[in-house]
LOSETI-349595 format. One record per residue (C-alpha): y, x, z; residue number from 1; residue in one letter. Coordinates in nm, 3 decimals. Layout:
// residues N
> Y|X|Z|NUM|a $
...
// end
This chain:
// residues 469
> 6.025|-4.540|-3.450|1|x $
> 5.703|-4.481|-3.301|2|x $
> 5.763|-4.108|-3.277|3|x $
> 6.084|-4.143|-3.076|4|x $
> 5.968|-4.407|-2.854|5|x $
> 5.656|-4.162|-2.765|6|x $
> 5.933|-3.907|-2.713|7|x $
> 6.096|-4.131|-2.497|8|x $
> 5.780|-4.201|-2.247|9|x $
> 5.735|-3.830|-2.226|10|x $
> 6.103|-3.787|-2.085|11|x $
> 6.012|-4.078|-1.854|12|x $
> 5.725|-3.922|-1.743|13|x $
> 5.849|-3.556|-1.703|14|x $
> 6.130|-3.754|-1.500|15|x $
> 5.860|-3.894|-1.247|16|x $
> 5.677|-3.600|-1.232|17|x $
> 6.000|-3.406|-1.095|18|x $
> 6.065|-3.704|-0.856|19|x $
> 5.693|-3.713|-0.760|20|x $
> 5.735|-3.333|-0.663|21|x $
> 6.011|-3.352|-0.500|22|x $
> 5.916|-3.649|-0.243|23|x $
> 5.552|-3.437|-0.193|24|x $
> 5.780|-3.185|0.004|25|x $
> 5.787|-3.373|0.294|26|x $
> 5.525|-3.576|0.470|27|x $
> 5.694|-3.890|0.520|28|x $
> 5.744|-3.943|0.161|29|x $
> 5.433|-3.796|-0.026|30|x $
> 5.271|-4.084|-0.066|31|x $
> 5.568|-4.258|-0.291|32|x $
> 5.541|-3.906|-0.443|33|x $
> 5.228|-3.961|-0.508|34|x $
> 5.266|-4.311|-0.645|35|x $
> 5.580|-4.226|-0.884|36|x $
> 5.362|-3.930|-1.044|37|x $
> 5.042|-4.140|-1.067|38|x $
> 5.310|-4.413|-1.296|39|x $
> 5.445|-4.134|-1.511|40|x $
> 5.100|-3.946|-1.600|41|x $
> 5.036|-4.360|-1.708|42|x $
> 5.275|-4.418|-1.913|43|x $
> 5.207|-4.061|-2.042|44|x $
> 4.852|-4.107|-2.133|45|x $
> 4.893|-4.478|-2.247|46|x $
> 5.183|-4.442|-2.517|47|x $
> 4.981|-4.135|-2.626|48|x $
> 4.665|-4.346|-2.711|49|x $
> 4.868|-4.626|-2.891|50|x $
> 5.143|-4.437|-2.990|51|x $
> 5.078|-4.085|-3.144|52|x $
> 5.090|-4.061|-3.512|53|x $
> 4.981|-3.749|-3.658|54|x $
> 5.147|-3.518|-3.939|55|x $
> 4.965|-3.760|-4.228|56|x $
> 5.070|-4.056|-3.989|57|x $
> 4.716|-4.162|-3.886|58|x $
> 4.711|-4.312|-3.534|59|x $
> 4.487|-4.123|-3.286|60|x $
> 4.194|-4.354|-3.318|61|x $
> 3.862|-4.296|-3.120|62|x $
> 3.930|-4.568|-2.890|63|x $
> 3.594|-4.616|-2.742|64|x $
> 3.535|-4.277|-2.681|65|x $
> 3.870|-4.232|-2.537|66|x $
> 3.871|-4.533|-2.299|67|x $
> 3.504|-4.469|-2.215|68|x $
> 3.576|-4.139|-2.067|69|x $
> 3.910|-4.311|-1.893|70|x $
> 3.665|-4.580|-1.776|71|x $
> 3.358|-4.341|-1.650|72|x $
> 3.658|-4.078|-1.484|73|x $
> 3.821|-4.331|-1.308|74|x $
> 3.564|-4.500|-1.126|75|x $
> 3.419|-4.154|-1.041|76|x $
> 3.773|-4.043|-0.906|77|x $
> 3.808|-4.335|-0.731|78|x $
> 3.438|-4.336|-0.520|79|x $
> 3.480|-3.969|-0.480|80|x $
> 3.815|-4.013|-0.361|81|x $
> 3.702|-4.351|-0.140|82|x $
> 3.458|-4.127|0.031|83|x $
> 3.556|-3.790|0.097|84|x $
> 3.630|-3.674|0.481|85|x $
> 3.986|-3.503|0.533|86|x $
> 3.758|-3.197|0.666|87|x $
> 3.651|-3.183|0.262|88|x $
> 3.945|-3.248|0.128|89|x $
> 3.975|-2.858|0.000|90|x $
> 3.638|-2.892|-0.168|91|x $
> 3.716|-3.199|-0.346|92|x $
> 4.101|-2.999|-0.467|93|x $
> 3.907|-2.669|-0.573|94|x $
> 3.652|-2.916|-0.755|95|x $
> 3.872|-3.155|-0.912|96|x $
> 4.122|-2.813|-1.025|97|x $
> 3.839|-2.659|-1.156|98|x $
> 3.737|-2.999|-1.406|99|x $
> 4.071|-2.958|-1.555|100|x $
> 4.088|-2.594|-1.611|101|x $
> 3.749|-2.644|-1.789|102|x $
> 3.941|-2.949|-2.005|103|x $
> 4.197|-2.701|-2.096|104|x $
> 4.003|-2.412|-2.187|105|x $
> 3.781|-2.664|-2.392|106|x $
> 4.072|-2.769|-2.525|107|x $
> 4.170|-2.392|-2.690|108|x $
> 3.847|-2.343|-2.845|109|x $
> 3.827|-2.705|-3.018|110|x $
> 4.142|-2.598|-3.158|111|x $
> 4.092|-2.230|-3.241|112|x $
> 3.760|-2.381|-3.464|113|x $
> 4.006|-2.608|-3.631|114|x $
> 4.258|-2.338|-3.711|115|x $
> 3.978|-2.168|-3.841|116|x $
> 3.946|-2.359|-4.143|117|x $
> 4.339|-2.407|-4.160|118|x $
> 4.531|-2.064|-4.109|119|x $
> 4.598|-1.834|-4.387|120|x $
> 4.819|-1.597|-4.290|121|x $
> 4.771|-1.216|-4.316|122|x $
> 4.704|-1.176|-3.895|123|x $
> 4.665|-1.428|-3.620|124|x $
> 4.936|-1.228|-3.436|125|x $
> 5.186|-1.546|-3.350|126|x $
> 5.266|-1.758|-3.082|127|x $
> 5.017|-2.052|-3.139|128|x $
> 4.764|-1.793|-3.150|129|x $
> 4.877|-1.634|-2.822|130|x $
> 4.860|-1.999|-2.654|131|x $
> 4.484|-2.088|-2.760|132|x $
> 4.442|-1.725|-2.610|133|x $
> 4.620|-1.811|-2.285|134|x $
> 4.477|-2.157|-2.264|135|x $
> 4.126|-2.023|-2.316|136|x $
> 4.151|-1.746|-2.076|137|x $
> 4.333|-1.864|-1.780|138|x $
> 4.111|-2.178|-1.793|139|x $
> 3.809|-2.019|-1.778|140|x $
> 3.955|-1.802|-1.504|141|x $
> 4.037|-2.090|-1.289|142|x $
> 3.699|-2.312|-1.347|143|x $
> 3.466|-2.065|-1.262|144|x $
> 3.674|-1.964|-0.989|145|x $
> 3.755|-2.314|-0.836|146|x $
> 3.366|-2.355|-0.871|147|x $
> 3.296|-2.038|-0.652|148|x $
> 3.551|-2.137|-0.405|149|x $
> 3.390|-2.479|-0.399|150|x $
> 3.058|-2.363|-0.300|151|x $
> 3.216|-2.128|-0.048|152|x $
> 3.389|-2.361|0.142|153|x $
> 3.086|-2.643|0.124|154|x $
> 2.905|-2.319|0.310|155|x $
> 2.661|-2.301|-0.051|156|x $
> 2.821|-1.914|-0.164|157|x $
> 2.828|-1.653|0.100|158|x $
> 3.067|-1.385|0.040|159|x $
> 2.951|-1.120|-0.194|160|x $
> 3.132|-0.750|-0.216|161|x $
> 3.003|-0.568|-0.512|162|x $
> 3.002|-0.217|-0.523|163|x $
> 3.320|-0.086|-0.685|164|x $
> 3.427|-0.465|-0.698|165|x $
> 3.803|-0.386|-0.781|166|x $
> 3.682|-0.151|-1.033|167|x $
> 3.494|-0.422|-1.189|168|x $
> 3.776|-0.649|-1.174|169|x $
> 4.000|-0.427|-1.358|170|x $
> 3.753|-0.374|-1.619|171|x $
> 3.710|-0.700|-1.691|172|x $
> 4.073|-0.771|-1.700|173|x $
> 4.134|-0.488|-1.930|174|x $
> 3.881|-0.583|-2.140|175|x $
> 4.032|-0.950|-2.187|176|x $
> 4.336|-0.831|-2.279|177|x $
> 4.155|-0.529|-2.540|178|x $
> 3.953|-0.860|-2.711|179|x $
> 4.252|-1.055|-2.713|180|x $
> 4.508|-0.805|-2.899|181|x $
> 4.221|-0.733|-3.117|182|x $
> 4.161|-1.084|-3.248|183|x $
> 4.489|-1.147|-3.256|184|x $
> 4.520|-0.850|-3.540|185|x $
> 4.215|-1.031|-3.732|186|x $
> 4.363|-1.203|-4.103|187|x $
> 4.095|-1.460|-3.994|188|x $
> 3.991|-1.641|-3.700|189|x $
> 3.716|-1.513|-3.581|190|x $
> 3.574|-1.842|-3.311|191|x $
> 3.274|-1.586|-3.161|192|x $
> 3.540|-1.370|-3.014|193|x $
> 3.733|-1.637|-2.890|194|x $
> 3.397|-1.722|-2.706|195|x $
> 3.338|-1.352|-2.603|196|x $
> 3.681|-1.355|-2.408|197|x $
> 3.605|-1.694|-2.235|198|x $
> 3.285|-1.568|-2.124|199|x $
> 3.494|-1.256|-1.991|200|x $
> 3.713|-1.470|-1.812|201|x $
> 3.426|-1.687|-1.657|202|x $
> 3.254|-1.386|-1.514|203|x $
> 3.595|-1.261|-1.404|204|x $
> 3.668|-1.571|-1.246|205|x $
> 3.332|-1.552|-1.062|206|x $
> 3.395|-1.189|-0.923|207|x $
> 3.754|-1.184|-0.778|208|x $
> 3.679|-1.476|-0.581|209|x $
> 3.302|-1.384|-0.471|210|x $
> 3.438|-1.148|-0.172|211|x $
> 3.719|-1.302|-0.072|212|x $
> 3.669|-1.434|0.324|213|x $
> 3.664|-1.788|0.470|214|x $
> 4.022|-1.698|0.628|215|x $
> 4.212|-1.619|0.304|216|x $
> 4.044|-1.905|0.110|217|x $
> 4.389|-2.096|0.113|218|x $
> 4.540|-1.866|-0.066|219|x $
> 4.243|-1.852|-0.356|220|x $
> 4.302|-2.232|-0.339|221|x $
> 4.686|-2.209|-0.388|222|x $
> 4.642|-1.906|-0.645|223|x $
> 4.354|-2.102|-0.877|224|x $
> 4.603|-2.423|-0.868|225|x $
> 4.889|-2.236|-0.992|226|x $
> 4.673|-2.094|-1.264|227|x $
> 4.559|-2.474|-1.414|228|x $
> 4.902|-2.558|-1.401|229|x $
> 4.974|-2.289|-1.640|230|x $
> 4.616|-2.351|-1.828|231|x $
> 4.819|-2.729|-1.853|232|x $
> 5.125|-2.543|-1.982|233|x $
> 4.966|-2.382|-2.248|234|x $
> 4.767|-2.720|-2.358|235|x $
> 5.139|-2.860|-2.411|236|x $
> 5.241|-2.607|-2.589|237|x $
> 4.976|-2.652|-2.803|238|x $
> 4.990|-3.041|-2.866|239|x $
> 5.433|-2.987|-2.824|240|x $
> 5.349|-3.268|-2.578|241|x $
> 5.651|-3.264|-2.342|242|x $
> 5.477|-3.422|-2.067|243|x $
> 5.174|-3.198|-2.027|244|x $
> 5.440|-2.920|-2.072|245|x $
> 5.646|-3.018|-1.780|246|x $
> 5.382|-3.107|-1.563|247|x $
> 5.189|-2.793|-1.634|248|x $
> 5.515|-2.575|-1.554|249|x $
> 5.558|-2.786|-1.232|250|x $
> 5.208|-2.721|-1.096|251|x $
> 5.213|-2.352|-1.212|252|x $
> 5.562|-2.307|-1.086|253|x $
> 5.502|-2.469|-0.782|254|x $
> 5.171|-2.314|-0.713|255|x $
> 5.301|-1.977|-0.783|256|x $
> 5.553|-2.040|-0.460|257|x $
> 5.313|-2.183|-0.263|258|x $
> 5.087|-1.863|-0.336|259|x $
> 5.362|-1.624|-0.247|260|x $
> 5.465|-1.798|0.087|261|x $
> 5.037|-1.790|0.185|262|x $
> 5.028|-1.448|0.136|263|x $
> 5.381|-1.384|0.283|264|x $
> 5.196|-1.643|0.600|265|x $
> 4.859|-1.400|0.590|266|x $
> 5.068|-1.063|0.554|267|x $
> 4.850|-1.021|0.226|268|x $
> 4.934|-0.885|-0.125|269|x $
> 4.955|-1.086|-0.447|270|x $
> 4.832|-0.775|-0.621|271|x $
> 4.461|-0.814|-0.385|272|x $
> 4.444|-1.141|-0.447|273|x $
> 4.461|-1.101|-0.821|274|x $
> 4.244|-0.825|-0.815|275|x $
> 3.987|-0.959|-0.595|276|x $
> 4.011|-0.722|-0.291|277|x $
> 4.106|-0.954|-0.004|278|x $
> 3.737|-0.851|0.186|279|x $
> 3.602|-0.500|0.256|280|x $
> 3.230|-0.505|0.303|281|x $
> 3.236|-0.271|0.645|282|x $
> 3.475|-0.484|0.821|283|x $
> 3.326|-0.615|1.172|284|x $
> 3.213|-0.979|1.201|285|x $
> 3.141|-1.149|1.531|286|x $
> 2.974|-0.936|1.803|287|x $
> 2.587|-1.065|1.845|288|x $
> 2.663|-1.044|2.256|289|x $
> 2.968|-1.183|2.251|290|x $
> 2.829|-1.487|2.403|291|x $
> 2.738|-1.312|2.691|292|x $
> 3.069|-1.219|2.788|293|x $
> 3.243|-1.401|3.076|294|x $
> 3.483|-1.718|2.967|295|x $
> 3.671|-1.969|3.216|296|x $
> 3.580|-2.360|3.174|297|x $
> 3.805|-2.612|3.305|298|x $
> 3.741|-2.973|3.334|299|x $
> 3.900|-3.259|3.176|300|x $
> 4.049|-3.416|3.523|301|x $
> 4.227|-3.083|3.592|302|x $
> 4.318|-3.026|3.257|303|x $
> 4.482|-3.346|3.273|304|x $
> 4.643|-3.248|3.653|305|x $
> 4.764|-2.964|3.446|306|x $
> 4.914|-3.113|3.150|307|x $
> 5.079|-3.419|3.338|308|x $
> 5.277|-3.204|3.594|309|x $
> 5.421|-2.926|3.296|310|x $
> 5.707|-2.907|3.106|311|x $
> 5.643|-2.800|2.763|312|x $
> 5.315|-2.857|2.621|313|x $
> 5.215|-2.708|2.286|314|x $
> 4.921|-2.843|2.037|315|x $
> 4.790|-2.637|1.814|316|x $
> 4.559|-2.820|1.622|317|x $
> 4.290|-2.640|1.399|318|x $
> 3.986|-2.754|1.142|319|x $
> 3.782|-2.878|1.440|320|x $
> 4.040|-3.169|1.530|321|x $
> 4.015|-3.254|1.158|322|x $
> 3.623|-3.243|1.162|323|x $
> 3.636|-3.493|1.462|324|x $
> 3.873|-3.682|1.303|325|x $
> 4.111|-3.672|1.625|326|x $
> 4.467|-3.684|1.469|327|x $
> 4.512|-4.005|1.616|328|x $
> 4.376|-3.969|1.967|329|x $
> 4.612|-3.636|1.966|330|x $
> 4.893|-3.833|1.908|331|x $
> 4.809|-4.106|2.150|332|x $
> 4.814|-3.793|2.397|333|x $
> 5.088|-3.656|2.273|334|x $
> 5.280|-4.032|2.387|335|x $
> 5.094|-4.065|2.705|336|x $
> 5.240|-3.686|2.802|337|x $
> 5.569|-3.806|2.676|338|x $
> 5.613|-4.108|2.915|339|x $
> 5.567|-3.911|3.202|340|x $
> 5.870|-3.674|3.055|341|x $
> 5.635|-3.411|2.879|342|x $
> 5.818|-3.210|2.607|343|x $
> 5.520|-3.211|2.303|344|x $
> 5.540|-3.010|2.035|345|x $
> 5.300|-2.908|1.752|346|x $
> 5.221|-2.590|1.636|347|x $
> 5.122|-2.550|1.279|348|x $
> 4.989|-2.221|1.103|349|x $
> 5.073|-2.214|0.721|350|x $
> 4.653|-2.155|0.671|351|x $
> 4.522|-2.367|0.964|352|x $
> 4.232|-2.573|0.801|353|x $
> 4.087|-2.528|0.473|354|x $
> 4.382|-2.527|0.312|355|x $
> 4.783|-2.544|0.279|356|x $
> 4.947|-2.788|0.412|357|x $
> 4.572|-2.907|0.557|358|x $
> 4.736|-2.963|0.926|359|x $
> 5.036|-3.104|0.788|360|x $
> 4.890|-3.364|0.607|361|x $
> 4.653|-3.462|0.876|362|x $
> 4.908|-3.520|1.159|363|x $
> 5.111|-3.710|0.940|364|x $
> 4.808|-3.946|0.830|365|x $
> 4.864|-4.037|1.246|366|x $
> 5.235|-4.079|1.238|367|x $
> 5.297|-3.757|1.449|368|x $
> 5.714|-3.754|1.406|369|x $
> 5.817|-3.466|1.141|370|x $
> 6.066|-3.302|1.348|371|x $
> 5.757|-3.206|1.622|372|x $
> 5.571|-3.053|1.308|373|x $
> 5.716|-2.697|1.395|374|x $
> 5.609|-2.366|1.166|375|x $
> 5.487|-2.068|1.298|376|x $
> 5.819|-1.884|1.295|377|x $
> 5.996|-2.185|1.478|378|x $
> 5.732|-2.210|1.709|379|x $
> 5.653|-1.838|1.847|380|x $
> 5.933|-1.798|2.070|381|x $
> 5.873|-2.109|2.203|382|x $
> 5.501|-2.003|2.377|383|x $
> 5.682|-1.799|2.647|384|x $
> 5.827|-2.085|2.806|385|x $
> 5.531|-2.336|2.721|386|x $
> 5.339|-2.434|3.078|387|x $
> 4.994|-2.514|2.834|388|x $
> 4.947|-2.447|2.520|389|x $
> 4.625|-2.660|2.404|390|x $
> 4.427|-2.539|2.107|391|x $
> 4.228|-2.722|1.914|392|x $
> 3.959|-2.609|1.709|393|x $
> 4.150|-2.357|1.598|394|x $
> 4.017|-2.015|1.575|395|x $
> 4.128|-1.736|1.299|396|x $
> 4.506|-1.859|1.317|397|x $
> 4.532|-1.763|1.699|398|x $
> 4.314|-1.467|1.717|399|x $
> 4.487|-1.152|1.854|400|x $
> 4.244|-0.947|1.691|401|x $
> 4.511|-0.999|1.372|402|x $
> 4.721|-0.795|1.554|403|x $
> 4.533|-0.542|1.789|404|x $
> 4.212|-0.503|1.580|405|x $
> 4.273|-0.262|1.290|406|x $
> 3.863|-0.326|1.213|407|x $
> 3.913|-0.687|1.161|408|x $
> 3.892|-0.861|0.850|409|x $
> 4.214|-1.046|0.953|410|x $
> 4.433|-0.767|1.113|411|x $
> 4.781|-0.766|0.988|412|x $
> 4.767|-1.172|0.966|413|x $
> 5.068|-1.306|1.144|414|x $
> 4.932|-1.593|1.420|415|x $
> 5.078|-1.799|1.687|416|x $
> 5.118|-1.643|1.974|417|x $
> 4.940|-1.857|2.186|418|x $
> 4.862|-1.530|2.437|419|x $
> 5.238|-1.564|2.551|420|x $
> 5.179|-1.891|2.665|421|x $
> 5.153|-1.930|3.096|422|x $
> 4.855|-2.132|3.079|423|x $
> 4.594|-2.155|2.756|424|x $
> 4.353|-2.429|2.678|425|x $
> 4.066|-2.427|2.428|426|x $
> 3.869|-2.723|2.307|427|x $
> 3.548|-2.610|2.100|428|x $
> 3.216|-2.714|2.095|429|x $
> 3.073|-2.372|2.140|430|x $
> 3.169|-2.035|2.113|431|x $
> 3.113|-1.995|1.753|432|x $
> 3.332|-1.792|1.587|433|x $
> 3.573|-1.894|1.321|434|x $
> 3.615|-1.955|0.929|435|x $
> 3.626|-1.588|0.895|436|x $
> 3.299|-1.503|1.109|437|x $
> 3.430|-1.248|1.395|438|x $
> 3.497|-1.332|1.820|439|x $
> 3.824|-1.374|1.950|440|x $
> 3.972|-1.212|2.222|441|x $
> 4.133|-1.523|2.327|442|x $
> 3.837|-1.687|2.485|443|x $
> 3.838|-1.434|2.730|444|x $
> 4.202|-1.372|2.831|445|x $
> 4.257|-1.445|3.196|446|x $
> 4.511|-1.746|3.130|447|x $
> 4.235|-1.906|2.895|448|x $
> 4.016|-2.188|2.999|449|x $
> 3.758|-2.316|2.798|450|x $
> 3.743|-2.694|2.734|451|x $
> 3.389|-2.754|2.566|452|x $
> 3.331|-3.055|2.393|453|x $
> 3.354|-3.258|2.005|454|x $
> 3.784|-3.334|2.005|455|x $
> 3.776|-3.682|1.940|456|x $
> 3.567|-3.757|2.261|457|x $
> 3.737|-3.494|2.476|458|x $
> 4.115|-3.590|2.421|459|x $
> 3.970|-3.961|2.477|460|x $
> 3.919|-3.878|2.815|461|x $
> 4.223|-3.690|2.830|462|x $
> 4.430|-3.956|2.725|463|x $
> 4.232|-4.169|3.004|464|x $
> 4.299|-3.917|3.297|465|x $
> 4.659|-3.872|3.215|466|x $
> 4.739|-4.227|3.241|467|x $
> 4.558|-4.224|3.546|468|x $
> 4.755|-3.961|3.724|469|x $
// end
């Protein structure tokens, strides 16, 4: 009875993890998505502790141990979660992705040192075998990974561009799957090369993200997700735990889309991403004079002149606005313009931020209406009859360099074309260049003004001078 009821709360829960997913596809009901998940991985965990029998029909036991680590997890989660800026949110994913690839790969070797003592066939070559493989590998793949992408985007990791990196990369990979076939042939298993292809994986982990740029880290983010999931996948397979199953093809699935549309969004190819050749170590970062050059400032009273008397305004918003924490002031802007018959719209790049979906999520947080949430291919034809397009703290996503530059680190990257729009207004705090370290040409277009200041403060007084005119 005890068996089928368990059965029963995994059905539940695969149920509410589909629901979950389905209301995360749109802003306005991700948080219920959220919520309905959150219940079903509950019910999941909790019938497992009280309800799993196992083949000699022992209950699972280790209580203490069990709701120790539940105890000591979840009041971590919760501070860490309590305290962490939107601006970090992709450090907190990459870390928090990386934690449970390391539980699943941990996972595979526990159980490859049990199977040890219990297999006695005349090879290892079968399907259970393949998944501790899988597990093992793609875990270790994805921890050391999210780790490096964690201490890339905290600014910790610089990136690094062996020599011959994608040689290296393709060595390694060959060489997990040559120590993988090869234990899987052994009449024995053999735990020490279980632990040699790990370690494999770890370093390979470490070296296809090392020299991968600050521009294309949401696609490493998107890519390392998809890669637990299926880490998660294996882990049910392994236990023939529905739930974990389902969820783990959910997140892999999922992740893998996500991953294609990025590099569709960044014109890249899955195949460099895999193989850890998104960077090129001659490619040319910002210009040391390029400070010196000649930009246009405006002020915030005729920027506000400006905006009030136009048509069509467009706001692209970028990581600055979510480092000021301005979402809300934007949309309090975004109103003011409106009352004095405006037309607002947003512009959002697939990559603006840290991560996907970064801008998204942020605007939302402020109840900015869906509908005004518009994609880069909705939005492009739209700059060439926009009066101002205001950027910002965006950088990488509206550099024309992506398109003019075939030096740059970011050429062939599709962007908004801000460039088309009559009149162009950037809000920075300096002229630093972007996430991916190189000028753009923007600044210094002859419709582009220059609106220095921190976002928050500046579209305050925006939002002041508006009314006022």
């Amino acid at each position: 009875m005890a068996q089928y009821s368990l059965e029963i709360s995994y059905l539940i829960a695969s149920i509410a993890f589909i629901i979950g997913l389905k209301f995360l596809g749109h802003p306005e009901t991700a948080r219920k998505g959220n919520i309905i998940a959150a219940i079903g991985m509950f019910i999941a965990v909790l019938t497992t502790i009280f309800l799993y029998k196992s083949p000699e029909g022992k209950p699972l036991g280790n209580y203490v141990w069990i709701f120790g680590g539940i105890i000591i997890g979840t009041v971590v989660g919760t501070l860490m979660a309590k305290k962490v800026q939107m601006t970090a949110m992709p450090q907190m994913v990459s870390l928090f992705n990386g934690v449970g690839a390391a539980c699943v790969a941990l996972i595979s070797v526990v159980e490859f040192s049990h199977y040890n003592t219990t297999h006695t066939g005349a090879s290892l070559f079968n399907g259970l075998t393949l998944t501790i493989i899988l597990g093992s590998i793609i875990g270790c793949i994805s921890f050391s990974g999210s780790i490096i992408a964690w201490g890339k985007l905290e600014g910790k990791i610089k990136d690094i561009y062996l020599p011959a990196n994608q040689l290296i990369n393709i060595v390694l990979m060959l060489s997990i799957i040559g120590v993988s076939v090869y234990l899987m042939m052994q009449p024995t298993a053999n735990l020490n090369l279980l632990l040699i292809i790990s370690a494999i994986s770890l370093i390979y982990g470490i070296l296809f993200v090392f020299p991968i740029g600050g521009a294309d880290m949401p696609v490493v983010i998107s890519l390392l997700n998809s890669f637990t999931g299926v880490a998660a996948a294996c882990g049910g397979f392994l236990y023939n735990n529905q739930a974990m199953l389902t969820g783990g093809i959910l997140v892999g699935s999922s992740g893998t889309i996500l991953t294609i549309l990025m590099c569709k969004a960044m014109n890249r190819s899955l195949t460099n991403v895999i193989i850890g050749a998104f960077s090129n170590p001659k490619t040319k970062k910002a210009d040391a004079g390029a400070e010196q050059r000649t930009v246009k400032e405006i002020s915030v009273t005729d920027c506000a002149v400006l905006m009030s008397y136009s048509k069509k305004v467009i706001i692209v918003p970028g990581y600055g606005l979510a480092v000021a924490q301005a979402q809300h002031i934007c949309h309090e802007l975004e109103k003011t313009l409106e009352e004095k018959g405006v037309e607002v719209l947003y512009a959002i790049h697939p990559v603006a931020g840290r991560m996907p979906g970064h801008m998204n999520v942020l605007l939302a947080e402020a109840d900015v209406p869906y509908p005004k949430l518009l994609e880069m291919d909705e939005i492009n034809p739209e700059f060439s009859t926009t009066d101002v397009a205001l950027v910002i703290g965006a950088n990488d996503v509206v550099n024309p360099a992506a398109k003019n530059d075939k030096d740059s680190p970011i050429y062939g990257m599709p962007i908004l074309d801000v460039e088309n729009a009559k009149n162009i207004i950037i809000n920075k705090r300096s002229m630093n260049a972007g996430y991916a370290g190189i000028d753009n040409e923007l600044f210094y277009d002859a419709k582009t003004k220059m609106l220095f200041g921190d976002a928050k403060g500046v579209l305050q007084k925006l939002v002041t001078e508006v009314k006022a005119n």
